[in-house]
N, CA and C atoms of all chains as a GROMACS GRO file, in nm:
protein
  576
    1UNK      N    1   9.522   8.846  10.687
    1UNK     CA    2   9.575   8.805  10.557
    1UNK      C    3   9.621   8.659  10.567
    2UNK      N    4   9.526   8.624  10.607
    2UNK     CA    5   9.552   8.445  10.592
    2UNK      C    6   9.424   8.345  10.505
    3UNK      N    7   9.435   8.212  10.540
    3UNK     CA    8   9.406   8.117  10.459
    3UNK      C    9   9.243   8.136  10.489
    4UNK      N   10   9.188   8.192  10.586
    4UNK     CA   11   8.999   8.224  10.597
    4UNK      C   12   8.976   8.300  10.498
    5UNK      N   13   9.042   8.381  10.423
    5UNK     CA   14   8.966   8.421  10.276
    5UNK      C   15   8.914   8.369  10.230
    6UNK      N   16   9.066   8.202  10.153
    6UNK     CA   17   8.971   8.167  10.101
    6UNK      C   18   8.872   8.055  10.081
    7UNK      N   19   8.845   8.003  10.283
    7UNK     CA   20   8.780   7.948  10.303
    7UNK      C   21   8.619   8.060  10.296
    8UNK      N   22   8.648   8.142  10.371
    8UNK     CA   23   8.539   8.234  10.346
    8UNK      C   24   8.466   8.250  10.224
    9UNK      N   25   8.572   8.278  10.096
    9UNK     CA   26   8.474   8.297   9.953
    9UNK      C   27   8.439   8.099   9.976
   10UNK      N   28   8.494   8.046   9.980
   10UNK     CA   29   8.441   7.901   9.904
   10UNK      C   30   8.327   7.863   9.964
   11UNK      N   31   8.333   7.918  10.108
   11UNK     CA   32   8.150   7.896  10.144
   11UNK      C   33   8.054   7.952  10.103
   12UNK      N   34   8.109   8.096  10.101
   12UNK     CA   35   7.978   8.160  10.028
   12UNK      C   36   7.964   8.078   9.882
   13UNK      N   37   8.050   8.030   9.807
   13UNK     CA   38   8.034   8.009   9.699
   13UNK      C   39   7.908   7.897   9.701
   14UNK      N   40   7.961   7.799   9.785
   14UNK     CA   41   7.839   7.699   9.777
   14UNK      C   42   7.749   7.691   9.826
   15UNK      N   43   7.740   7.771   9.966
   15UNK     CA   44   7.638   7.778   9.972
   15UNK      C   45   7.521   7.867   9.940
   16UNK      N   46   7.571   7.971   9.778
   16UNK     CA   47   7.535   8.007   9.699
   16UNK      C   48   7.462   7.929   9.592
   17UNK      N   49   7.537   7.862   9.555
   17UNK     CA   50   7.515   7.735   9.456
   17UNK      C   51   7.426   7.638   9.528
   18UNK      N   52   7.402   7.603   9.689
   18UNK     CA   53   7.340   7.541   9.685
   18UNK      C   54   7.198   7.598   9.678
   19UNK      N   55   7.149   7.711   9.739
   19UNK     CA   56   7.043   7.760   9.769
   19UNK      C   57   7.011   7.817   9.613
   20UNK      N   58   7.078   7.802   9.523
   20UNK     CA   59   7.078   7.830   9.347
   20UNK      C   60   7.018   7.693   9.320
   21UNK      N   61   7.017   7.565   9.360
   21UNK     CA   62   6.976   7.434   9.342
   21UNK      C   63   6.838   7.443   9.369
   22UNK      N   64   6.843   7.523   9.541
   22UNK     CA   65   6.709   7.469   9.586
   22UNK      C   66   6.588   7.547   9.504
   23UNK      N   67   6.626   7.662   9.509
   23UNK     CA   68   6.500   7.782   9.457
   23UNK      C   69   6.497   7.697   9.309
   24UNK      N   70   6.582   7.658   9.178
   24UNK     CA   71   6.524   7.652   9.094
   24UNK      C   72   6.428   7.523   9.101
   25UNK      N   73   6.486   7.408   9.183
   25UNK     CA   74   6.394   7.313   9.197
   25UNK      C   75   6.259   7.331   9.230
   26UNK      N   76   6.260   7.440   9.329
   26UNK     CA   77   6.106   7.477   9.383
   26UNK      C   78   6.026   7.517   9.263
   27UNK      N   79   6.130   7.576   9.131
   27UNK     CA   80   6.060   7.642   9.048
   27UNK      C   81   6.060   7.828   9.035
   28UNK      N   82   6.170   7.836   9.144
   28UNK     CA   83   6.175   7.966   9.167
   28UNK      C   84   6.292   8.025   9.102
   29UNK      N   85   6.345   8.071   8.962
   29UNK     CA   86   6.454   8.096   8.860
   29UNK      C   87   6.480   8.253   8.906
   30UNK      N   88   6.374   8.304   8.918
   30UNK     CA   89   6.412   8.448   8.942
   30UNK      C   90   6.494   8.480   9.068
   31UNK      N   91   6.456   8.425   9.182
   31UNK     CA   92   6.494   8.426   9.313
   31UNK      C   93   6.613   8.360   9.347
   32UNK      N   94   6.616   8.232   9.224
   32UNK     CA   95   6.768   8.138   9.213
   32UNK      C   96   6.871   8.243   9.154
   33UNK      N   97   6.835   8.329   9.010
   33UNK     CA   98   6.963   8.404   9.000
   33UNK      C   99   7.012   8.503   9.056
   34UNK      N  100   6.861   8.600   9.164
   34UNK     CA  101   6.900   8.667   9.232
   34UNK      C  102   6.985   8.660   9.345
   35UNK      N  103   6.985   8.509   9.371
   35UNK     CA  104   7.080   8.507   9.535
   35UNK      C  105   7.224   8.486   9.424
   36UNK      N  106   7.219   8.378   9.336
   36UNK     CA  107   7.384   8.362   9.317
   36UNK      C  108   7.433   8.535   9.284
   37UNK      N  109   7.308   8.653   9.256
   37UNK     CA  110   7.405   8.761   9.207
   37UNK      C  111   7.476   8.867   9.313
   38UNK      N  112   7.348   8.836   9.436
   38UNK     CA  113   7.365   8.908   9.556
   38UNK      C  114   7.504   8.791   9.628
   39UNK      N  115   7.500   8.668   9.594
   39UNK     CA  116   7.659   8.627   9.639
   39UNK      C  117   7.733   8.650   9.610
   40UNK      N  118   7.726   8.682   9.445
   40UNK     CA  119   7.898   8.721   9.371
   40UNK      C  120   7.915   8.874   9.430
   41UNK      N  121   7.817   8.946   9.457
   41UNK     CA  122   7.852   9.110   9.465
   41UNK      C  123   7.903   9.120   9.577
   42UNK      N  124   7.865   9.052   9.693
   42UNK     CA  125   7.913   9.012   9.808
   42UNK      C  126   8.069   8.988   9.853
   43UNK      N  127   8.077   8.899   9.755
   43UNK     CA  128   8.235   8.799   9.727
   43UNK      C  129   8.306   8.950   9.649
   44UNK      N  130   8.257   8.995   9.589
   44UNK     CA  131   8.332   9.099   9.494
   44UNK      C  132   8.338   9.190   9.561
   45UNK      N  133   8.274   9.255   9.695
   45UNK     CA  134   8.348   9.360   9.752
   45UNK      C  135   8.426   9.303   9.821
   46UNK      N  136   8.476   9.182   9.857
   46UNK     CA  137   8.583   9.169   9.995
   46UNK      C  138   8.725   9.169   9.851
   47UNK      N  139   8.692   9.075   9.731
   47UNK     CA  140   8.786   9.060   9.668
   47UNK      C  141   8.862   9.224   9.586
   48UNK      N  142   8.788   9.313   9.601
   48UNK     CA  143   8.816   9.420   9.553
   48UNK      C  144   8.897   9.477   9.674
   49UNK      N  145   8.882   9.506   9.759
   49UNK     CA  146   8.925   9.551   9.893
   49UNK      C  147   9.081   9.483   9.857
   50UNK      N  148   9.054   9.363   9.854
   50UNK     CA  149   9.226   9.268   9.906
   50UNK      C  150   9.296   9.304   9.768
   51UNK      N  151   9.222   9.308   9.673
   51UNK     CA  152   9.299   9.336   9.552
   51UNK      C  153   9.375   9.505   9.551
   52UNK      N  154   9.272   9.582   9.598
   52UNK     CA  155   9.353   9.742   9.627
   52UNK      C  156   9.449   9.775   9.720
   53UNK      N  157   9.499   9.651   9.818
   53UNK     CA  158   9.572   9.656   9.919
   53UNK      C  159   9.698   9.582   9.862
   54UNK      N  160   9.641   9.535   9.734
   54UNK     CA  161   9.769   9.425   9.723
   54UNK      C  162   9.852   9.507   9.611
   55UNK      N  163   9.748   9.590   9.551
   55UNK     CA  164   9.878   9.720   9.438
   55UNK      C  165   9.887   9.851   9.526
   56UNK      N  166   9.816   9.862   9.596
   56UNK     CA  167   9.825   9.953   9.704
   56UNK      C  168  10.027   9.913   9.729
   57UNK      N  169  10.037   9.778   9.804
   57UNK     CA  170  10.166   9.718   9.857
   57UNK      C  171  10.278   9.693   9.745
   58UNK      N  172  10.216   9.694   9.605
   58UNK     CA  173  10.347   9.680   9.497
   58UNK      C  174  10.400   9.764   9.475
   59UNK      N  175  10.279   9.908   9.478
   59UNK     CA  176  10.353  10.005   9.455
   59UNK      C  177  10.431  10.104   9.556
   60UNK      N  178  10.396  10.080   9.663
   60UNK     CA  179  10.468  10.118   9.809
   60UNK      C  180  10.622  10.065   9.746
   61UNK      N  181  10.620   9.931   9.744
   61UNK     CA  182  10.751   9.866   9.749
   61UNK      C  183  10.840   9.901   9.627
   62UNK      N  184  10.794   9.914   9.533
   62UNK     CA  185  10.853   9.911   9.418
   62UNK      C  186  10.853  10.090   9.326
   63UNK      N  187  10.792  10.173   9.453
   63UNK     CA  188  10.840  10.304   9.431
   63UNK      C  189  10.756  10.342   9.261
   64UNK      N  190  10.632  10.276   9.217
   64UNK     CA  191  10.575  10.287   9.071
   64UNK      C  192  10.519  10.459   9.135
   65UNK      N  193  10.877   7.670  10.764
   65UNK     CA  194  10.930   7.770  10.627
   65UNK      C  195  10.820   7.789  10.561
   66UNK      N  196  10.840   7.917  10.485
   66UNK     CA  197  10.742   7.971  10.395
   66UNK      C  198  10.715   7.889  10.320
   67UNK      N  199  10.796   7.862  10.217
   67UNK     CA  200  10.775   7.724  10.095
   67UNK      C  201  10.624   7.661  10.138
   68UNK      N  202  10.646   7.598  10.250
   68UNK     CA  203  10.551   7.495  10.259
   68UNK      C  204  10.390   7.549  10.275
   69UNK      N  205  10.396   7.689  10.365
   69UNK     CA  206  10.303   7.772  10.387
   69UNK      C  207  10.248   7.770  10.264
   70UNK      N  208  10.313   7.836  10.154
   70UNK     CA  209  10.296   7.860  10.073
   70UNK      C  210  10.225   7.726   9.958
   71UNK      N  211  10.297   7.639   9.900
   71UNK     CA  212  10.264   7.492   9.845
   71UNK      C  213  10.093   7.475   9.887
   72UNK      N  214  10.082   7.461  10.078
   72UNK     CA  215   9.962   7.424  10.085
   72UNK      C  216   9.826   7.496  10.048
   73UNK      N  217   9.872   7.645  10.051
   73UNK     CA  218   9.781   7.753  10.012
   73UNK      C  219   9.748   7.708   9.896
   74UNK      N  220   9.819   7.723   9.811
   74UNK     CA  221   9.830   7.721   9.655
   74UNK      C  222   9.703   7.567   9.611
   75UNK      N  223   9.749   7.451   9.664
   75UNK     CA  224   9.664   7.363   9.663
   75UNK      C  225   9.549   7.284   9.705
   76UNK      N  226   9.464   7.423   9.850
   76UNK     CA  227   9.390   7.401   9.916
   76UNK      C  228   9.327   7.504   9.799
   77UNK      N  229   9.345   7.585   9.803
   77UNK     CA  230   9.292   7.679   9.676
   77UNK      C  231   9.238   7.628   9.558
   78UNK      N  232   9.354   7.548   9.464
   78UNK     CA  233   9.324   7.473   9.353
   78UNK      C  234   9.204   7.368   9.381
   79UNK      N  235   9.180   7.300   9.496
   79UNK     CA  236   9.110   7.195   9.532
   79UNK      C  237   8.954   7.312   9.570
   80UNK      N  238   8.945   7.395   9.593
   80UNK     CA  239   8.850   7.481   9.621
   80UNK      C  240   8.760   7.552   9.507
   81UNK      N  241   8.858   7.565   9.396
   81UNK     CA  242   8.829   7.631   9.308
   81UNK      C  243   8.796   7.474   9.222
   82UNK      N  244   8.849   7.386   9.221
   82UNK     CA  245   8.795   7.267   9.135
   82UNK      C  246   8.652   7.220   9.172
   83UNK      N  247   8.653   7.260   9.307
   83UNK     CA  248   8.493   7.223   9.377
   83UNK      C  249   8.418   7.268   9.317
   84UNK      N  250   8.402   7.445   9.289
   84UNK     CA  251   8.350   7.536   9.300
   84UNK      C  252   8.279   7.552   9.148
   85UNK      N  253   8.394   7.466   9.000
   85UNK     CA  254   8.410   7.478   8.877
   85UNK      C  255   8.290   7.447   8.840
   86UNK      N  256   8.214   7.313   8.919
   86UNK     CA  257   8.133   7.242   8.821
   86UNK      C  258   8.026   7.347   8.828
   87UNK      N  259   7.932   7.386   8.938
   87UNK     CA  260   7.812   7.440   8.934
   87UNK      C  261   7.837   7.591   8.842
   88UNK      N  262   7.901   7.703   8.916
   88UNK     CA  263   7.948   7.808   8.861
   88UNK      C  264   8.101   7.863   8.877
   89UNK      N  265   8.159   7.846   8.745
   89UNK     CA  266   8.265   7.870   8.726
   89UNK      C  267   8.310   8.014   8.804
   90UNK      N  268   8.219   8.094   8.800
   90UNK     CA  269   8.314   8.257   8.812
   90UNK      C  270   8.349   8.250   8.983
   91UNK      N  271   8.304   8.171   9.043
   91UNK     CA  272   8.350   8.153   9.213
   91UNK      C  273   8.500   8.078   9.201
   92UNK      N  274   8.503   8.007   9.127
   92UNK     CA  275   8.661   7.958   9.108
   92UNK      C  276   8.742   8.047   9.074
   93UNK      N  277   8.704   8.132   8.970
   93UNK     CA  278   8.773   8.255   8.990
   93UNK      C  279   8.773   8.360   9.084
   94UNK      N  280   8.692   8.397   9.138
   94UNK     CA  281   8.702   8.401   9.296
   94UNK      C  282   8.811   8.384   9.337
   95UNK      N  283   8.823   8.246   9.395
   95UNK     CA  284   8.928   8.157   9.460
   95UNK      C  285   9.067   8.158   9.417
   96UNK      N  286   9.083   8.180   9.287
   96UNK     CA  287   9.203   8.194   9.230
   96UNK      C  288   9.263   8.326   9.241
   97UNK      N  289   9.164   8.441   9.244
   97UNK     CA  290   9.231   8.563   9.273
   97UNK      C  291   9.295   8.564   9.409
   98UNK      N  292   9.168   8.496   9.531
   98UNK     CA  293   9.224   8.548   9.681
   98UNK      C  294   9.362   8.424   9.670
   99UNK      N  295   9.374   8.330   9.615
   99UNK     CA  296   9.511   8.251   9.654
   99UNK      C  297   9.606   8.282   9.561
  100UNK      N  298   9.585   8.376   9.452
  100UNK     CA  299   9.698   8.448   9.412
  100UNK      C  300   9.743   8.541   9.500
  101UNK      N  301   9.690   8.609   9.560
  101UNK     CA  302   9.691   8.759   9.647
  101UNK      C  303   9.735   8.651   9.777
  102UNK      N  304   9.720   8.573   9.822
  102UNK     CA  305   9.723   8.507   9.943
  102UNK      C  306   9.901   8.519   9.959
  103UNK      N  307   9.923   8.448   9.804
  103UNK     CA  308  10.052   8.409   9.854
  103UNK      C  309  10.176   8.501   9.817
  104UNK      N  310  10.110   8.570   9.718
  104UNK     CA  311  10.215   8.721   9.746
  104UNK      C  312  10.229   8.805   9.902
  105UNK      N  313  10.115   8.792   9.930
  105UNK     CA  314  10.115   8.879  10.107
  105UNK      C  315  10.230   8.841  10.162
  106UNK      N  316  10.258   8.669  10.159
  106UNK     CA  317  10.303   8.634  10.241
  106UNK      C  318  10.495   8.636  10.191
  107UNK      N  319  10.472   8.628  10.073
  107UNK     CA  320  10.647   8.629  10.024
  107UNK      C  321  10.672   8.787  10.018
  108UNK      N  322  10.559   8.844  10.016
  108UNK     CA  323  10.645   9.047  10.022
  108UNK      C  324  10.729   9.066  10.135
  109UNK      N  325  10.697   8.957  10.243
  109UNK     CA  326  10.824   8.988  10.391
  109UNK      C  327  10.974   8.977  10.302
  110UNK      N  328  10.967   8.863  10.253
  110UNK     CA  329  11.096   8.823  10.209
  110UNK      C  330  11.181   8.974  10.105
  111UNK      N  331  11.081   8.984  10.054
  111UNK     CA  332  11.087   9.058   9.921
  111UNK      C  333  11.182   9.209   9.967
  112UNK      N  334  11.129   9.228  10.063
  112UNK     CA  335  11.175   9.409  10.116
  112UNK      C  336  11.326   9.387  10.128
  113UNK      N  337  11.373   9.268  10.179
  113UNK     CA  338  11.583   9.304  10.240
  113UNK      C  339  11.577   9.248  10.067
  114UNK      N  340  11.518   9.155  10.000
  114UNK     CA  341  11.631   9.125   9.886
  114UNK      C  342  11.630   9.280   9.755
  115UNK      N  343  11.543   9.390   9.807
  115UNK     CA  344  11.543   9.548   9.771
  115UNK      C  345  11.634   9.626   9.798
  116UNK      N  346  11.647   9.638   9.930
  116UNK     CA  347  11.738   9.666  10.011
  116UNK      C  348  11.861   9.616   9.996
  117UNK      N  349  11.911   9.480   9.926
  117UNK     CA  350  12.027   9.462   9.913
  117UNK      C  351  12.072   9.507   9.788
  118UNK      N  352  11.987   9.475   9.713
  118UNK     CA  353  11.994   9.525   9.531
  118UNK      C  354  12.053   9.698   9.557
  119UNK      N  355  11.990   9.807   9.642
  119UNK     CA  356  12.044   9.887   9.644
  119UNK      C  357  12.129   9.944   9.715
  120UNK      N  358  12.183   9.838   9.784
  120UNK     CA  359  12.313   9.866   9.878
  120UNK      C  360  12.410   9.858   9.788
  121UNK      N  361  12.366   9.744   9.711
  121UNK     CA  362  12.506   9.704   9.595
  121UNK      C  363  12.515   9.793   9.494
  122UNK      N  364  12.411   9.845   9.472
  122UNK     CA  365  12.400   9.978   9.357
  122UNK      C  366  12.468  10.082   9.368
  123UNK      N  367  12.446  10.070   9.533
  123UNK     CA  368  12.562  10.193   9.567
  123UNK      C  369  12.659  10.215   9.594
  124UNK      N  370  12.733  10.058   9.633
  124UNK     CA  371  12.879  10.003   9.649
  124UNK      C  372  12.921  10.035   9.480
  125UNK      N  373  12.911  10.007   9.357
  125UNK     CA  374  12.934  10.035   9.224
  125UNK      C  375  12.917  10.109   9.193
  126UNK      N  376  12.874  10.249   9.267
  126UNK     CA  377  12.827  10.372   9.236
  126UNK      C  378  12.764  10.390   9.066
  127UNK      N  379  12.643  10.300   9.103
  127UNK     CA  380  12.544  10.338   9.006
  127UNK      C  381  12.472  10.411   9.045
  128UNK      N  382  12.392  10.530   8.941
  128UNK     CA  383  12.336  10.603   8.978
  128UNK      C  384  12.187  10.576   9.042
  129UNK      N  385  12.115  10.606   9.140
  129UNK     CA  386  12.020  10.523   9.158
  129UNK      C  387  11.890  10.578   9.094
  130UNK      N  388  11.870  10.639   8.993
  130UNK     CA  389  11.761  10.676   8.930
  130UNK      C  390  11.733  10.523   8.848
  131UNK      N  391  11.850  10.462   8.787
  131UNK     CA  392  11.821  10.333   8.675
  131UNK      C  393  11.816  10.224   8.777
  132UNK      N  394  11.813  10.241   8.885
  132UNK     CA  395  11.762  10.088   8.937
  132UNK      C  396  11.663  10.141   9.004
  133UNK      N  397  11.620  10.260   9.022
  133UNK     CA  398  11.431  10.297   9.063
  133UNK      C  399  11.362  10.245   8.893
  134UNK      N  400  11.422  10.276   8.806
  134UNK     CA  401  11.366  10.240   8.714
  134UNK      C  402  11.342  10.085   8.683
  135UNK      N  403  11.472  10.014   8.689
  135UNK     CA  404  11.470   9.897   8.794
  135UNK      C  405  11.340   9.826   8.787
  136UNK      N  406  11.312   9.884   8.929
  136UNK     CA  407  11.209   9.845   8.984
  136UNK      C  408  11.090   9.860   8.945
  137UNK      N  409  11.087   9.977   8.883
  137UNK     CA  410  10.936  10.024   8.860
  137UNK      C  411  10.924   9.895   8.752
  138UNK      N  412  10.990   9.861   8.663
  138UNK     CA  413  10.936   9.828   8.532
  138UNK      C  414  10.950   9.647   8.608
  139UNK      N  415  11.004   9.605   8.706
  139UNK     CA  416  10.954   9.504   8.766
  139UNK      C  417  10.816   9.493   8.836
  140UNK      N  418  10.784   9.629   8.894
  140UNK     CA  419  10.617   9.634   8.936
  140UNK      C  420  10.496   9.612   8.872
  141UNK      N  421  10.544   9.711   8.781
  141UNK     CA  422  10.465   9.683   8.618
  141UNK      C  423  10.450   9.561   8.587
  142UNK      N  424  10.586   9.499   8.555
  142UNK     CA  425  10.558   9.352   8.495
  142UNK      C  426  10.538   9.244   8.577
  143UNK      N  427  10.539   9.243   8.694
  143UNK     CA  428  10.440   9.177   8.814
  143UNK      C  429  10.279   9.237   8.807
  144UNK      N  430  10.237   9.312   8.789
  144UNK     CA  431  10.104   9.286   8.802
  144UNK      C  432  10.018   9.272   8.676
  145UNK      N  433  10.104   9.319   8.589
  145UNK     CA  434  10.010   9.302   8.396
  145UNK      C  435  10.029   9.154   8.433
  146UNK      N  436  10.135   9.075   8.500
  146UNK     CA  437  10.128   8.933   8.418
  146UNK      C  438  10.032   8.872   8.585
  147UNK      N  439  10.018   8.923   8.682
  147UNK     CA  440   9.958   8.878   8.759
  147UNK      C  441   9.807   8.871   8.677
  148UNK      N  442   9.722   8.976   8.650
  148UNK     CA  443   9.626   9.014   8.609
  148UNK      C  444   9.634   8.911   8.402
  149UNK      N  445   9.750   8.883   8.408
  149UNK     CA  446   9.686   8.810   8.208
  149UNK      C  447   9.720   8.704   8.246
  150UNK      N  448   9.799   8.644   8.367
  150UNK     CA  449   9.790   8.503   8.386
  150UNK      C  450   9.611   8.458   8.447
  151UNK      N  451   9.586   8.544   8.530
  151UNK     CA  452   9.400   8.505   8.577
  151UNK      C  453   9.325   8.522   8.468
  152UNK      N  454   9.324   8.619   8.355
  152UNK     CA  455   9.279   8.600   8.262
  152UNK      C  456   9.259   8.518   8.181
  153UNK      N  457   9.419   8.461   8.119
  153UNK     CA  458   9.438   8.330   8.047
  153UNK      C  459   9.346   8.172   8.129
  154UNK      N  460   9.365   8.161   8.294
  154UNK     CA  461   9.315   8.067   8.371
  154UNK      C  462   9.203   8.041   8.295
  155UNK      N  463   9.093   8.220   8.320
  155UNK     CA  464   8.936   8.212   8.280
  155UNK      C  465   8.903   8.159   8.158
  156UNK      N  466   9.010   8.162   8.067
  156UNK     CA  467   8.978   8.105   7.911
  156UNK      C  468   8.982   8.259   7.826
  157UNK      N  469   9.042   8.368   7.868
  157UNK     CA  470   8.997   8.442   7.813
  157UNK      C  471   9.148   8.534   7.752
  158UNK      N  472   9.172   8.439   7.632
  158UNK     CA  473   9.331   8.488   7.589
  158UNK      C  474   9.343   8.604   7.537
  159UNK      N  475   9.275   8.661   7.457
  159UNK     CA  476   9.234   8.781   7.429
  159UNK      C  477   9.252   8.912   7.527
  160UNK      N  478   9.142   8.838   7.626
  160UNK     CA  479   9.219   9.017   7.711
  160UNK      C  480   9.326   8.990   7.795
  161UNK      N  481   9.412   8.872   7.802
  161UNK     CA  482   9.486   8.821   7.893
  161UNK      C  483   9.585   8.875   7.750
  162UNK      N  484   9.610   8.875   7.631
  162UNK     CA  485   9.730   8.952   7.583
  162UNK      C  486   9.703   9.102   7.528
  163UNK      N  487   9.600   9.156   7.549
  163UNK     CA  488   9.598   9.297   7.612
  163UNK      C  489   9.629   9.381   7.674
  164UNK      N  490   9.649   9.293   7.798
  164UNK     CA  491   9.660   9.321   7.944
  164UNK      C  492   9.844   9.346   7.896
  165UNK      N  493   9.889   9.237   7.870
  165UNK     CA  494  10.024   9.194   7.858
  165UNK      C  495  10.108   9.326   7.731
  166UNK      N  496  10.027   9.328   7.628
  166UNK     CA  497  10.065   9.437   7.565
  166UNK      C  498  10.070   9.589   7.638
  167UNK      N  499   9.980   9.573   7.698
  167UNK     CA  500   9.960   9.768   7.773
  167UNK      C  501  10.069   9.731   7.873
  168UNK      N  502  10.095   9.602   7.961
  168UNK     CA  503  10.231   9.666   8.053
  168UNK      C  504  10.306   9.668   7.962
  169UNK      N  505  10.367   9.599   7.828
  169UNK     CA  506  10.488   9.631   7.740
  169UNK      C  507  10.521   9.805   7.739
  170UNK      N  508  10.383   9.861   7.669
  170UNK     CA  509  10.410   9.972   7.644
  170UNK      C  510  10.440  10.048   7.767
  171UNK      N  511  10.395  10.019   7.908
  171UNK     CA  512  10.416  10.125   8.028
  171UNK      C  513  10.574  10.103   8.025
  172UNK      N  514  10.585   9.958   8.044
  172UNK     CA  515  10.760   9.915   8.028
  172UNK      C  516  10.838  10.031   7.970
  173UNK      N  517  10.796  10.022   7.832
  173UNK     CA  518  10.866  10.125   7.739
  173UNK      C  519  10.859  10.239   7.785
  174UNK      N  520  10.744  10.307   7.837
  174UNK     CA  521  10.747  10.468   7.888
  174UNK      C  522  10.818  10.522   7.994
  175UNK      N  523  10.836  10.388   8.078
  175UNK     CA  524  10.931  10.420   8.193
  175UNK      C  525  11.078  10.406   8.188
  176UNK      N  526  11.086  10.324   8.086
  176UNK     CA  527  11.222  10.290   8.095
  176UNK      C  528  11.350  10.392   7.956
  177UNK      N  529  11.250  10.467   7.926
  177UNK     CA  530  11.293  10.568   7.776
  177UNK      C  531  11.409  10.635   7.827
  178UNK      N  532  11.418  10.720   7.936
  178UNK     CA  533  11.502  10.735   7.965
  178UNK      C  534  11.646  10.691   7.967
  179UNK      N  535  11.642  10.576   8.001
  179UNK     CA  536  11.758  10.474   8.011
  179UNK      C  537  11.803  10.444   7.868
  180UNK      N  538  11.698  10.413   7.767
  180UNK     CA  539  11.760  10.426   7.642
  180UNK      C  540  11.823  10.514   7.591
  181UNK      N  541  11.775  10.678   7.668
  181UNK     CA  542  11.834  10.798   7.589
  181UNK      C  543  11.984  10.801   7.647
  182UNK      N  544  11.965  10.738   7.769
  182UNK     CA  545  12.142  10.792   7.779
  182UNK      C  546  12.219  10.670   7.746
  183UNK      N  547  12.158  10.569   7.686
  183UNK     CA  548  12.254  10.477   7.620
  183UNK      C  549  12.298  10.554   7.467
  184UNK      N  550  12.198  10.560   7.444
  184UNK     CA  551  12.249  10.626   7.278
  184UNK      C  552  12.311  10.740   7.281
  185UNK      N  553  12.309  10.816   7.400
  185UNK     CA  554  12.364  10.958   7.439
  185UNK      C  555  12.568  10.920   7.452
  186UNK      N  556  12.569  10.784   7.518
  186UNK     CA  557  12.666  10.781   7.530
  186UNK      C  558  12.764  10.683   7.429
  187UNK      N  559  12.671  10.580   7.333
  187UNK     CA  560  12.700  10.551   7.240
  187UNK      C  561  12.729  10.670   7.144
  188UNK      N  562  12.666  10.760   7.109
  188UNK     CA  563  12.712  10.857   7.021
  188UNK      C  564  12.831  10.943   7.075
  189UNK      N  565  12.859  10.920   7.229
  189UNK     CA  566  12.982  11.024   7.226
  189UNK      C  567  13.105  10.921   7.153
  190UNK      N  568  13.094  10.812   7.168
  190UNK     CA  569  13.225  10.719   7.156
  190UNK      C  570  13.215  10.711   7.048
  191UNK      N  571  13.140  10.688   6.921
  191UNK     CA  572  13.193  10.644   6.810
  191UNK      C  573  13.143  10.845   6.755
  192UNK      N  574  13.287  10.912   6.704
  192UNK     CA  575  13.282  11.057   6.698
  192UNK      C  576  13.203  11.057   6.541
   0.00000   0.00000   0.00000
């Protein structure tokens, strides 16, 4: 639970975005939106995980 | 000290998520969730004795401790509706960001009914 999260998402992010640059330049649109979608789904299971741990911990504490 | 832990998170984040804005926005949101969540992790240490003191003192005044579980709950509540309509509002999206904010009102209200009934319970004994 430290600061490599969210170095972790910000790489995937770009280097999502970049390989989203390269494929459409090649001409390849289908294959460009398929990687940025297979990155976000990617990014969205770690962020789901940290997010269920984090009401998981509010409600521990706060007895909901 | 935390503070500072904290400050730099917050603005290595913002600088991450500003990177991230131009090509595709929804990775900045990304970024904004894990450095929201980042920096709660780290202040919940703090958070547990200033609980713990709230109900030491509750019980030095011999209040009953059902209304400061209630207390709390309706502080949990309203920590995460506004955690969840403040990221909303960020995205541009005010609409479900005062949605969000209305449905914790009403949980507010469901939890805390109780506490109203024995105010009026005990307002009505005093004025006969």
């Amino acid at each position: 639970m430290d600061i490599t999260i969210v170095f972790k998402i910000a790489a995937v992010g770009i280097l999502v975005s970049v390989l989203n640059q390269v494929l459409v330049r090649s001409g390849r649109e289908e294959q460009a939106m398929l990687t940025t979608l297979a990155g976000l789904i990617v990014v969205l299971f770690w962020i789901i995980q940290y997010i269920s741990d984090l009401f998981k911990t509010v409600q521990t504490l706060f007895q909901l | 000290m935390e503070i500072s832990q904290i400050v730099i998170i917050g603005l290595i984040s913002v600088i991450l998520a500003l990177m991230l804005d131009k090509h595709n926005p929804e990775w900045s949101m990304y970024i904004r969730i894990a450095g929201g969540m980042l920096i709660f992790f780290i202040i919940i240490q703090k958070l547990e004795p200033v609980l713990e003191i709230v109900k030491k003192m509750s019980e030095k005044i011999d209040v009953d401790f059902v209304y400061i579980a209630i207390v709390f709950k309706v502080l949990g509540i309203s920590y995460i509706s506004e955690f969840g309509a403040q990221l909303c509002k960020d995205a541009g999206e005010s609409s479900i960001a005062s949605k969000i904010e209305f449905a914790g009102k009403v949980m507010i209200i469901t939890v805390s009914a109780p506490v109203m009934l024995a105010l009026i319970n005990i307002i009505s004994e005093i004025i006969p």
